[in-house]
MISELUM-736927 format. One record per residue (C-alpha): x, y, z; residue number from 1; residue in three letters. Coordinates in nm, 2 decimals. Example, Ala and Ser with C-alpha at 12.3 -4.5 7.8 and 13.67 -1.06 7.14 Angstrom:
+--------+--------+--------+-----+---------+
|   east |  north |     up | num | residuo |
+--------+--------+--------+-----+---------+
|   1.23 |  -0.45 |   0.78 |   1 |     ALA |
|   1.37 |  -0.11 |   0.71 |   2 |     SER |
+--------+--------+--------+-----+---------+
end
This chain:
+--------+--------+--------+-----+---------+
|   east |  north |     up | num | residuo |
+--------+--------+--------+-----+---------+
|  -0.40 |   1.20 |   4.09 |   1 |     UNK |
|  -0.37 |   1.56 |   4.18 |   2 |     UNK |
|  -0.38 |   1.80 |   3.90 |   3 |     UNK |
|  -0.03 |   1.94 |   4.01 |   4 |     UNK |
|   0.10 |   1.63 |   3.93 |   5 |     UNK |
|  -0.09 |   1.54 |   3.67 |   6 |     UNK |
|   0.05 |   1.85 |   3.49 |   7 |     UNK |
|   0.41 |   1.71 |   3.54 |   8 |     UNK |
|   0.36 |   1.37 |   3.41 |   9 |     UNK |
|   0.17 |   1.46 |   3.08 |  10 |     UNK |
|   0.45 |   1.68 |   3.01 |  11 |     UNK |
|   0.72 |   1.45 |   3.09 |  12 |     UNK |
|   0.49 |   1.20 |   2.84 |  13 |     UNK |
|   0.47 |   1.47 |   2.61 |  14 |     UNK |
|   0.83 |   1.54 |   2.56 |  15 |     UNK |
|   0.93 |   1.21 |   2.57 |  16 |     UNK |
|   0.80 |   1.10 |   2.28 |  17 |     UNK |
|   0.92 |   1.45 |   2.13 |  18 |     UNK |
|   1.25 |   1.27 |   2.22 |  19 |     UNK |
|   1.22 |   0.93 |   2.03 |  20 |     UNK |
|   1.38 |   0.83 |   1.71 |  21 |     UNK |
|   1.33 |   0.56 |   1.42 |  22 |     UNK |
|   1.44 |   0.45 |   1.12 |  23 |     UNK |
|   1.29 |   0.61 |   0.83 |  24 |     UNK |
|   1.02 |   0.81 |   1.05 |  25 |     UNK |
|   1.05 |   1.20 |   1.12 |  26 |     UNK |
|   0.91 |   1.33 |   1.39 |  27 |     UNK |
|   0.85 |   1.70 |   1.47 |  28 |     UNK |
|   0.62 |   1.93 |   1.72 |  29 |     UNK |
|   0.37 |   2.21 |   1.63 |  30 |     UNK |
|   0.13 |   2.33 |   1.88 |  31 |     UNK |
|   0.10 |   2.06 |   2.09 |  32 |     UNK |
|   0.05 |   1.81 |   1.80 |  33 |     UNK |
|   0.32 |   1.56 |   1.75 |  34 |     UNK |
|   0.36 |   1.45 |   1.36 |  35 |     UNK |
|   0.52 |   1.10 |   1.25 |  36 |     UNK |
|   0.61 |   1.12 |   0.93 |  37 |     UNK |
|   0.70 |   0.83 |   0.69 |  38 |     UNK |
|   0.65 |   0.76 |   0.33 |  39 |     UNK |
|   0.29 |   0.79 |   0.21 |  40 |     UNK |
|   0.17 |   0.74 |   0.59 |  41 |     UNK |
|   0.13 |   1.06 |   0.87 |  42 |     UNK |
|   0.10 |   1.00 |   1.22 |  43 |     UNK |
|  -0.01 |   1.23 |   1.47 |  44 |     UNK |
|  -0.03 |   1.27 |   1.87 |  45 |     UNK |
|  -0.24 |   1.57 |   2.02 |  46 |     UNK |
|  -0.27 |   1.69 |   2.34 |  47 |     UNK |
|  -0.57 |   1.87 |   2.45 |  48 |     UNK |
|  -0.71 |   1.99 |   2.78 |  49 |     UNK |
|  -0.83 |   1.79 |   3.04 |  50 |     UNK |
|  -0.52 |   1.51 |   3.00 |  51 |     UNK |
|  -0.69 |   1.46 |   2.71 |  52 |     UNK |
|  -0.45 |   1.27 |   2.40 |  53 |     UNK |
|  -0.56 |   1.17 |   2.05 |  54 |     UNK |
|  -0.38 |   0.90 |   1.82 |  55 |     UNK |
|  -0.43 |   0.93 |   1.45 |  56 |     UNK |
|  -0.28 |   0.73 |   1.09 |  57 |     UNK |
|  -0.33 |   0.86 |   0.79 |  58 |     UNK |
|  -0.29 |   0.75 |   0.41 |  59 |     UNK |
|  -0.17 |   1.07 |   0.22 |  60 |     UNK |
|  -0.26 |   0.92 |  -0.11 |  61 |     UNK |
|  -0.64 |   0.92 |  -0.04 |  62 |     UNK |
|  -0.65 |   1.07 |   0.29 |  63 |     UNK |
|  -0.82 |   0.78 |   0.48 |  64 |     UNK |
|  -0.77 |   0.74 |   0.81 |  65 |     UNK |
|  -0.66 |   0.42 |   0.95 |  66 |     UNK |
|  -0.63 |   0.45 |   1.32 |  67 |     UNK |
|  -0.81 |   0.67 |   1.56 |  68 |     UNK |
|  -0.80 |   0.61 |   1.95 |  69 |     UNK |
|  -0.86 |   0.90 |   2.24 |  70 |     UNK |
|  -0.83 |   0.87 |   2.57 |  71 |     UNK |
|  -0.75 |   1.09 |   2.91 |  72 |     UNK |
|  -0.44 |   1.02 |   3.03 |  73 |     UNK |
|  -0.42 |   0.89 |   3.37 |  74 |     UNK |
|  -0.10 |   0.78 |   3.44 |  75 |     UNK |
|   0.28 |   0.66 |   3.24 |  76 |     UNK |
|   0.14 |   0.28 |   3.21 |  77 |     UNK |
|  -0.16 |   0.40 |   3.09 |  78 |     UNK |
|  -0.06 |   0.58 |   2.78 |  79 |     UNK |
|   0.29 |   0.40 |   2.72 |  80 |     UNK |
|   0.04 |   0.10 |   2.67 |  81 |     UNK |
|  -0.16 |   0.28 |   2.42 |  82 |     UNK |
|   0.14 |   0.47 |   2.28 |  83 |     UNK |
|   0.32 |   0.19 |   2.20 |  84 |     UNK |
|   0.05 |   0.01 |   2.03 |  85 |     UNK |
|   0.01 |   0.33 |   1.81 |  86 |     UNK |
|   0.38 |   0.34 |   1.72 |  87 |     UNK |
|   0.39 |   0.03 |   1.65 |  88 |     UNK |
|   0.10 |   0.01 |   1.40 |  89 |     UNK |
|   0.22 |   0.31 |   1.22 |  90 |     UNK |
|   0.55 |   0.15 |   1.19 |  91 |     UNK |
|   0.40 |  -0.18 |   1.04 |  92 |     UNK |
|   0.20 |   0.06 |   0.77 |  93 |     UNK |
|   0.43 |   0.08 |   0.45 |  94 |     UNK |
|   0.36 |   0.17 |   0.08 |  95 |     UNK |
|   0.37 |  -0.15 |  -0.15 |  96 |     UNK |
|   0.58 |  -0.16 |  -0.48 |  97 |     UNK |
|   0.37 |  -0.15 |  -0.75 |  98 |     UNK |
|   0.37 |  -0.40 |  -1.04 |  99 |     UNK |
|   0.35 |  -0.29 |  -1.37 | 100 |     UNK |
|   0.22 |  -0.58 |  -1.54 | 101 |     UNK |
|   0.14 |  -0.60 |  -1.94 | 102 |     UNK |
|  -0.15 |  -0.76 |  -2.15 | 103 |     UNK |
|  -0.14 |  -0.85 |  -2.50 | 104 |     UNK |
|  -0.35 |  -0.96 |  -2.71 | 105 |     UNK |
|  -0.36 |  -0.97 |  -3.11 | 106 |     UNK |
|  -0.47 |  -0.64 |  -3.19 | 107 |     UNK |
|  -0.52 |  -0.51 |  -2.87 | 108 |     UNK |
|  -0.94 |  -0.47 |  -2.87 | 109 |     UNK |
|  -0.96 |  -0.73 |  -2.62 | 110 |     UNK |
|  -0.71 |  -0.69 |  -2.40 | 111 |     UNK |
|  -0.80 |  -0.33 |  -2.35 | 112 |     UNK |
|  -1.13 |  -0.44 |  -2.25 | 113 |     UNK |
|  -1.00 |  -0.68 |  -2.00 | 114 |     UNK |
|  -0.73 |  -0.50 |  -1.88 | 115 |     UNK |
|  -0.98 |  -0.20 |  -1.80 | 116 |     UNK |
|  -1.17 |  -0.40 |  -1.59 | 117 |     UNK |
|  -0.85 |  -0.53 |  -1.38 | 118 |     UNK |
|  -0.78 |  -0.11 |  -1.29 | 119 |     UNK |
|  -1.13 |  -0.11 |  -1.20 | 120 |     UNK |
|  -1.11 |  -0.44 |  -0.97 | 121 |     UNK |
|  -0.75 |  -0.36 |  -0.85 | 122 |     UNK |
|  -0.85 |   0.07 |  -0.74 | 123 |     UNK |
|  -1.18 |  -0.09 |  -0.53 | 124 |     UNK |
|  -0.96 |  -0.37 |  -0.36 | 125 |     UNK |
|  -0.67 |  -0.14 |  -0.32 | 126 |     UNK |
|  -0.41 |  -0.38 |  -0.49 | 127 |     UNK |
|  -0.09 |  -0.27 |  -0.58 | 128 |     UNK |
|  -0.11 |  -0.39 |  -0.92 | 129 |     UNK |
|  -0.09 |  -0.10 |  -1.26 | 130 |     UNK |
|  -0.20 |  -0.32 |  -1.62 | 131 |     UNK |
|  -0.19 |  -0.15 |  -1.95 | 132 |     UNK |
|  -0.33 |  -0.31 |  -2.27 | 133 |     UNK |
|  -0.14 |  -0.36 |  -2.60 | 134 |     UNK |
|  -0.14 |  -0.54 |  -2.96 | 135 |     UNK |
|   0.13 |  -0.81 |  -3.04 | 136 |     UNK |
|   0.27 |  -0.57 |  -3.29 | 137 |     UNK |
|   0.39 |  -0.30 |  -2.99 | 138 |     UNK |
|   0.52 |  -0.56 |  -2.74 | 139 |     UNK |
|   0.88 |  -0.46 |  -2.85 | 140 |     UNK |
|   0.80 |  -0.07 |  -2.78 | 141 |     UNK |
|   0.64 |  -0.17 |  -2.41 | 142 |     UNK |
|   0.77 |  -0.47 |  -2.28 | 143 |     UNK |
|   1.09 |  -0.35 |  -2.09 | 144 |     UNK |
|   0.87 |  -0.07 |  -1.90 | 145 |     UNK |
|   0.67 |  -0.38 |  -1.70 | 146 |     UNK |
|   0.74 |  -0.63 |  -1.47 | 147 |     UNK |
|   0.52 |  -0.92 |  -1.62 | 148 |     UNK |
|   0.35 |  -1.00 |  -1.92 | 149 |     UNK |
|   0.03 |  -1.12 |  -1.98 | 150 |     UNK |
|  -0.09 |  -1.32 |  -2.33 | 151 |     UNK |
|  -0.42 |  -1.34 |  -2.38 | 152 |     UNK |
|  -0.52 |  -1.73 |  -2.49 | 153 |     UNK |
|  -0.53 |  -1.58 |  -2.85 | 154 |     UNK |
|  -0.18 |  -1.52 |  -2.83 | 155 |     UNK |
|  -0.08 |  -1.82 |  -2.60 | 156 |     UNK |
|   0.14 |  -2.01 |  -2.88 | 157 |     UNK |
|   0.35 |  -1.70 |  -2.88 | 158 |     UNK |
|   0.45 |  -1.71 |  -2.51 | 159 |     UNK |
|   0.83 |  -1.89 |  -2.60 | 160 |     UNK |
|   0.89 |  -1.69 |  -2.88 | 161 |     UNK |
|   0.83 |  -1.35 |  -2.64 | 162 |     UNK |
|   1.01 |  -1.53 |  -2.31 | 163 |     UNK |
|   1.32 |  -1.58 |  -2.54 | 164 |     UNK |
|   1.28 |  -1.23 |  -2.61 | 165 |     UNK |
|   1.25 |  -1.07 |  -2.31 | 166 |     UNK |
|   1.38 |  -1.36 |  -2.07 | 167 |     UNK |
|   1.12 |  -1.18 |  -1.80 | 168 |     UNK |
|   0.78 |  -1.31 |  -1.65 | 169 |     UNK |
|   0.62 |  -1.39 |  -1.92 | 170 |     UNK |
|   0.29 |  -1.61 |  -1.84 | 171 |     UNK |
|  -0.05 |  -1.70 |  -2.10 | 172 |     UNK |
|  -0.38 |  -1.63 |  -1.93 | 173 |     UNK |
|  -0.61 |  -1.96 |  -1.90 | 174 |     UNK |
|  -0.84 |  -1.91 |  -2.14 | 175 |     UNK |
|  -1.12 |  -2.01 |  -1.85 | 176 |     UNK |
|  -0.99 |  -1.67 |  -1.63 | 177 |     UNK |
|  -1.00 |  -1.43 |  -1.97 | 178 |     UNK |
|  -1.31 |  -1.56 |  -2.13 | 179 |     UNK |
|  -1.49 |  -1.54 |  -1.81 | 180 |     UNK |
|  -1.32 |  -1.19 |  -1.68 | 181 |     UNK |
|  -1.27 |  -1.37 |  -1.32 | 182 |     UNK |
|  -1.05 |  -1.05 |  -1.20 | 183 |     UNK |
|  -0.99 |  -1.23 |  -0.88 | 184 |     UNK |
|  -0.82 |  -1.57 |  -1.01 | 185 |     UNK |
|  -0.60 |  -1.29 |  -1.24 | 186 |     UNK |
|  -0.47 |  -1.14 |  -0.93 | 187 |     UNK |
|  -0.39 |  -1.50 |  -0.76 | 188 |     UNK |
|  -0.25 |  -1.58 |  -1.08 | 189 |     UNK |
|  -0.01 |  -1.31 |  -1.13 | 190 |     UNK |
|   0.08 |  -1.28 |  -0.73 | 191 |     UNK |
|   0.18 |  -1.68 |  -0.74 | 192 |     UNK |
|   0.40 |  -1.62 |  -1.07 | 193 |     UNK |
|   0.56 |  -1.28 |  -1.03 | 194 |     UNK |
|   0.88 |  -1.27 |  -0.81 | 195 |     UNK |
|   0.77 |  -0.97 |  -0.60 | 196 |     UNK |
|   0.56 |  -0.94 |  -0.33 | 197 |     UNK |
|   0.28 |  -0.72 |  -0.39 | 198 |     UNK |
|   0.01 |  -0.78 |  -0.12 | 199 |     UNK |
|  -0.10 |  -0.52 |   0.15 | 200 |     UNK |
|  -0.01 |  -0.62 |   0.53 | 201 |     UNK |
+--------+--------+--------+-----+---------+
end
């Protein structure tokens, strides 16, 4: 394509998507980068020499990126193609609710123990879950801050006595899962009980 028109199209392009709107994303120019903004995720679109356009997604909470693509732009179909794929993956990206879940134990030794391995497990698989550790004796100070509470089997005979309570998700570890720290079958156990939906996309 000559370079005269060439000029004409990327700009078109350029200020077309300048142009578009979208629930709950803002968009805004600055120097021939084009930001998407939404939540805890920011896209961007730059334009370089040489026809030359870059696609990016960030996280903003740890600054990973999650999409890169470059390419030279060689005509609308071209780019619209790869455009649209970018949009639309950035539009799919959303921040998860977090569930605040509780574990009690008798005293609270052990289920501080357990519960810091859980953070540990959650932070390096990146799920959406927040547990904090307490005794039996400061349930009633805690329990209307979390969405779910855990018993430890220790504490299991208690679970009617706290669900009349509370009349919340209140659920007794397997004694199998605690005794053996099996993080994983936690997480299955508290995503199949708890009313929200907690997973990544």
């Amino acid at each position: 394509m000559d370079s005269f028109f060439q000029d004409i199209n990327i700009c078109i392009f350029k200020s077309w998507i300048e142009n578009l709107s979208f629930k709950e994303i803002q968009i805004e120019e600055k120097s021939d980068v084009i930001y998407f903004k939404k939540k805890d995720f920011l896209g961007t679109t730059a334009f370089y020499r040489d026809y030359l356009i870059e696609h990016e997604i960030f996280d903003n909470c740890n600054k990973e990126r999650l999409y890169y693509m470059h390419y030279q732009f060689i005509n609308f179909k071209q780019a619209l193609i790869i455009f649209n794929d970018f949009i639309n993956t950035f539009k799919d990206y959303y921040q998860p609710r977090l569930t605040k879940v509780l574990l009690c134990c008798s005293a609270g030794y052990t289920s501080t123990y357990f519960a810091d391995g859980m953070k540990r497990f959650c932070n390096l698989a990146k799920i959406p879950i927040e547990i904090e550790a307490a005794s039996y004796n400061n349930i009633d100070k805690k329990a209307r801050q979390y969405d779910m509470i855990l018993l430890a089997p220790q504490i299991a005979y208690l679970e009617s006595k706290i669900l009349t309570k509370f009349h919340g998700d209140v659920y007794s570890i397997p004694p199998k899962m605690f005794a053996t720290n099996d993080y994983n079958e936690i997480v299955e156990f508290i995503l199949k009980h708890n009313k929200f939906t907690i997973l990544n996309k």
